[in-house]
VOSE-334210 format. One record per residue (C-alpha): residue in three letters; z, x, y. Coordinates in Angstrom, 1 decimal. Example, Ala and Ser with C-alpha at 12.3 -4.5 7.8 and 13.67 -1.06 7.14 Angstrom:
BEGIN
r; zz; xx; yy
ALA; 7.8; 12.3; -4.5
SER; 7.1; 13.7; -1.1
***
This chain:
BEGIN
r; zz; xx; yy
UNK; -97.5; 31.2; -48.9
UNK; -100.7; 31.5; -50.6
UNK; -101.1; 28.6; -51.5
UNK; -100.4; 27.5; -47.6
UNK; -103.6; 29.5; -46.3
UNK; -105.7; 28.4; -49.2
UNK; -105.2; 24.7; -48.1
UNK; -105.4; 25.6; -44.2
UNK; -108.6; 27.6; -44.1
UNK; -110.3; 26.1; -47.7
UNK; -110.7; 30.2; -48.8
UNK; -112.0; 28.6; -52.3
UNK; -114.2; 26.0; -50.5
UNK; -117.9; 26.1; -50.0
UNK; -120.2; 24.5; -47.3
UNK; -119.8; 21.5; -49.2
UNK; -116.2; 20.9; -49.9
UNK; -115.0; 22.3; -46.4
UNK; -112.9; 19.8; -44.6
UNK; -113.3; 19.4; -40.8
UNK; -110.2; 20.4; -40.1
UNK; -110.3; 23.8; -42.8
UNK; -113.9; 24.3; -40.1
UNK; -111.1; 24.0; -37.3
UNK; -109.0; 26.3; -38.4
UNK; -111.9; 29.0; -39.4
UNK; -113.0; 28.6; -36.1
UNK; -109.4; 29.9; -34.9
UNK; -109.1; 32.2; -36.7
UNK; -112.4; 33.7; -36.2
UNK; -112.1; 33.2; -32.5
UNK; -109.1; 35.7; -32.2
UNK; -110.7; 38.1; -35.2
UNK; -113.7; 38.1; -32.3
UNK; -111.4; 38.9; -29.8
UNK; -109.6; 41.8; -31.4
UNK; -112.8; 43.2; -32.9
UNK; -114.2; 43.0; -29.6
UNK; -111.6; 44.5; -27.8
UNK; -111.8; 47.3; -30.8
UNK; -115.7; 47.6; -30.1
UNK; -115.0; 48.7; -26.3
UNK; -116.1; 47.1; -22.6
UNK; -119.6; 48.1; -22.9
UNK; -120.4; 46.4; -25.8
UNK; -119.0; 42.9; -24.1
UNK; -120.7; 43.5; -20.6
UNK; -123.5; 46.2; -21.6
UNK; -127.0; 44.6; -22.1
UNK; -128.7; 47.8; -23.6
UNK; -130.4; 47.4; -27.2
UNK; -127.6; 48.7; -29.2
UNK; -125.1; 46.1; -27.1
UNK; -127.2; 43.2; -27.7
UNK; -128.2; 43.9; -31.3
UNK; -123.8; 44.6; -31.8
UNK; -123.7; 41.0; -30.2
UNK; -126.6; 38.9; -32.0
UNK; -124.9; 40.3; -35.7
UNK; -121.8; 40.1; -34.7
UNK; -122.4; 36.4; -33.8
UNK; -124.4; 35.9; -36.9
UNK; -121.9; 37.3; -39.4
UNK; -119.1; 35.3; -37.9
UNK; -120.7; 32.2; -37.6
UNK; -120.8; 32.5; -41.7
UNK; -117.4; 32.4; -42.2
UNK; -116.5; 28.9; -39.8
UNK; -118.8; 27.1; -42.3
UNK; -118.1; 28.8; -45.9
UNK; -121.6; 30.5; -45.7
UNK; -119.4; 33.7; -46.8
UNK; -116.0; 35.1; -48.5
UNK; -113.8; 35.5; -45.1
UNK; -112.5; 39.1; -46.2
UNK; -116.0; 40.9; -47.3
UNK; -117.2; 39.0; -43.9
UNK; -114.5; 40.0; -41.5
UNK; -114.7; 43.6; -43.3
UNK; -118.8; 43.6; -42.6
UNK; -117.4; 42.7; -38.9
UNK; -115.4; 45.6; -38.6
UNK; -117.6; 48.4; -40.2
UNK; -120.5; 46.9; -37.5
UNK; -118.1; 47.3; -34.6
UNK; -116.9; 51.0; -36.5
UNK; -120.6; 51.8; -36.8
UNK; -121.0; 50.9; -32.8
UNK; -118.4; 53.1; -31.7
UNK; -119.7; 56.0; -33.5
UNK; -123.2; 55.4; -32.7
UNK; -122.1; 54.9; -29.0
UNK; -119.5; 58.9; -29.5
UNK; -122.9; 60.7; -30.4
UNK; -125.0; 59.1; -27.9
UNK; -122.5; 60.3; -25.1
UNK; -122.6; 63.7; -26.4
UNK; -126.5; 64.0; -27.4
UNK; -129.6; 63.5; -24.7
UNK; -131.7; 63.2; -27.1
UNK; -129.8; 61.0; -29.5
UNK; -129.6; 58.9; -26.0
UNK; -132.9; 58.7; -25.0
UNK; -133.7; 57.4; -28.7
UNK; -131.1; 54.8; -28.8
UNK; -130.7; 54.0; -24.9
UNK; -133.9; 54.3; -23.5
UNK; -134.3; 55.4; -20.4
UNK; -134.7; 54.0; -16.9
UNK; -138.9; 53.8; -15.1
UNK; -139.2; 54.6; -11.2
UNK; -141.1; 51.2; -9.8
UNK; -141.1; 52.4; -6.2
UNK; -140.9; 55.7; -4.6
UNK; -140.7; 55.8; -0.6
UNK; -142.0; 52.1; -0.6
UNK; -145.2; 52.7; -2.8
UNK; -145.2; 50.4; -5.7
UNK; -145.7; 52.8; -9.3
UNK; -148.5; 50.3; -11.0
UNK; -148.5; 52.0; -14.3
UNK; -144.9; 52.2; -14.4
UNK; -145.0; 48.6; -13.9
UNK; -147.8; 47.9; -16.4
UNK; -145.9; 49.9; -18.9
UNK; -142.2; 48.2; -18.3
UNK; -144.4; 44.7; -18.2
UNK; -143.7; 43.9; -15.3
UNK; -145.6; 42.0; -12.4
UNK; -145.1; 42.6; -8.9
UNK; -143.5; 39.6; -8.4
UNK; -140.8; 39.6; -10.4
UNK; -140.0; 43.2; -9.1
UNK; -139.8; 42.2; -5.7
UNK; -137.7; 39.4; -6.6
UNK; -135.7; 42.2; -8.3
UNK; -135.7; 43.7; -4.8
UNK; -134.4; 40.7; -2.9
UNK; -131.7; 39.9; -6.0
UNK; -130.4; 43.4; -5.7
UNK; -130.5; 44.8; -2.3
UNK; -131.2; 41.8; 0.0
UNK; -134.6; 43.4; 1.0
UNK; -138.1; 41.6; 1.5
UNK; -139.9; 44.7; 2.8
UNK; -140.9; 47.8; 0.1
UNK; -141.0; 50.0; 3.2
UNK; -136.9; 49.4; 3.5
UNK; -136.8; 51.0; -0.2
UNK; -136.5; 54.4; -1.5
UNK; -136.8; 53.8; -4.9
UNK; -136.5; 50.9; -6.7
UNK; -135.8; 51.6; -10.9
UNK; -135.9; 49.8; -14.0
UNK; -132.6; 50.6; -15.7
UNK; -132.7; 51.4; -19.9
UNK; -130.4; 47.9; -19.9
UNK; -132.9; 45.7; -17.9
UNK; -131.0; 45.8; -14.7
UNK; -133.3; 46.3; -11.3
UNK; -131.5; 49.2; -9.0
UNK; -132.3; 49.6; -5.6
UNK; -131.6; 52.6; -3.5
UNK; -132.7; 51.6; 0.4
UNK; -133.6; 54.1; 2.9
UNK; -131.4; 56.0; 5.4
UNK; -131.2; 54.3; 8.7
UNK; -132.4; 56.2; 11.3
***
């Protein structure tokens, strides 16, 4: 049996004596590894764009790609996988329970607009221009006219909110 995975997924080979079809079979394997990590690691690390979401994403990604090629032994990097995705579930425990911790990790969100008056330094300081907040506007609340908006805010994951104005 050992002998059977060894030849399937090359676990002795290196970048230079894997087969195409041992790559193949990595690639399987570390497909559904992805999967149950992922599923492991929690929605908000698959759909969340904050900081600690994308930097869980970009290593993940990075240490898997290893193993498809032989780059790395498959346990140690599957193992290195699952202490990352252990380490972002903990990480993501203490932030729920700790503003502070929060803030720090999170970020927080910057009010753009207040009762249709655009917030210059709030722009400056998130870096960004007028334009691309007004096209914020129009992506997320249909709205070509500031004096339509109650607040418009820069979420801590990127994401431009828009609350409009009560009808009257």
């Amino acid at each position: 049996m050992n002998s059977f995975f060894n030849d399937l997924l090359g676990l002795d080979a290196t970048t230079q004596t894997l087969t195409i079809g041992q790559g193949c079979a990595r690639a399987v394997l570390v497909f559904f590894v992805a999967i149950l990590l992922l599923r492991l690691a929690g929605r908000r690390t698959v759909a969340g764009n904050s900081a600690m979401e994308l930097v869980v994403k970009f290593m993940f990604g990075a240490l898997l790609s290893r193993v498809i090629l032989a780059d790395a032994p498959m346990g140690l990097t599957f193992a290195a996988a699952a202490a990352l995705v252990l380490v972002q579930r903990v990480v993501a425990y203490a932030v729920y329970f700790s503003p502070s911790l929060r803030k720090l990790i999170k970020g927080t969100d910057s009010l753009l607009v207040q009762n249709g008056v655009v917030n210059k330094r709030e722009l400056t300081r998130a870096s960004i221009s007028e334009e691309d907040m007004q096209a914020g506007v129009r992506a997320a609340a249909n709205l070509d006219d500031l004096q339509q908006v109650q607040a418009v805010r820069l979420e801590h994951d990127g994401n431009i909110t828009v609350v409009k104005k009560e009808e009257e």
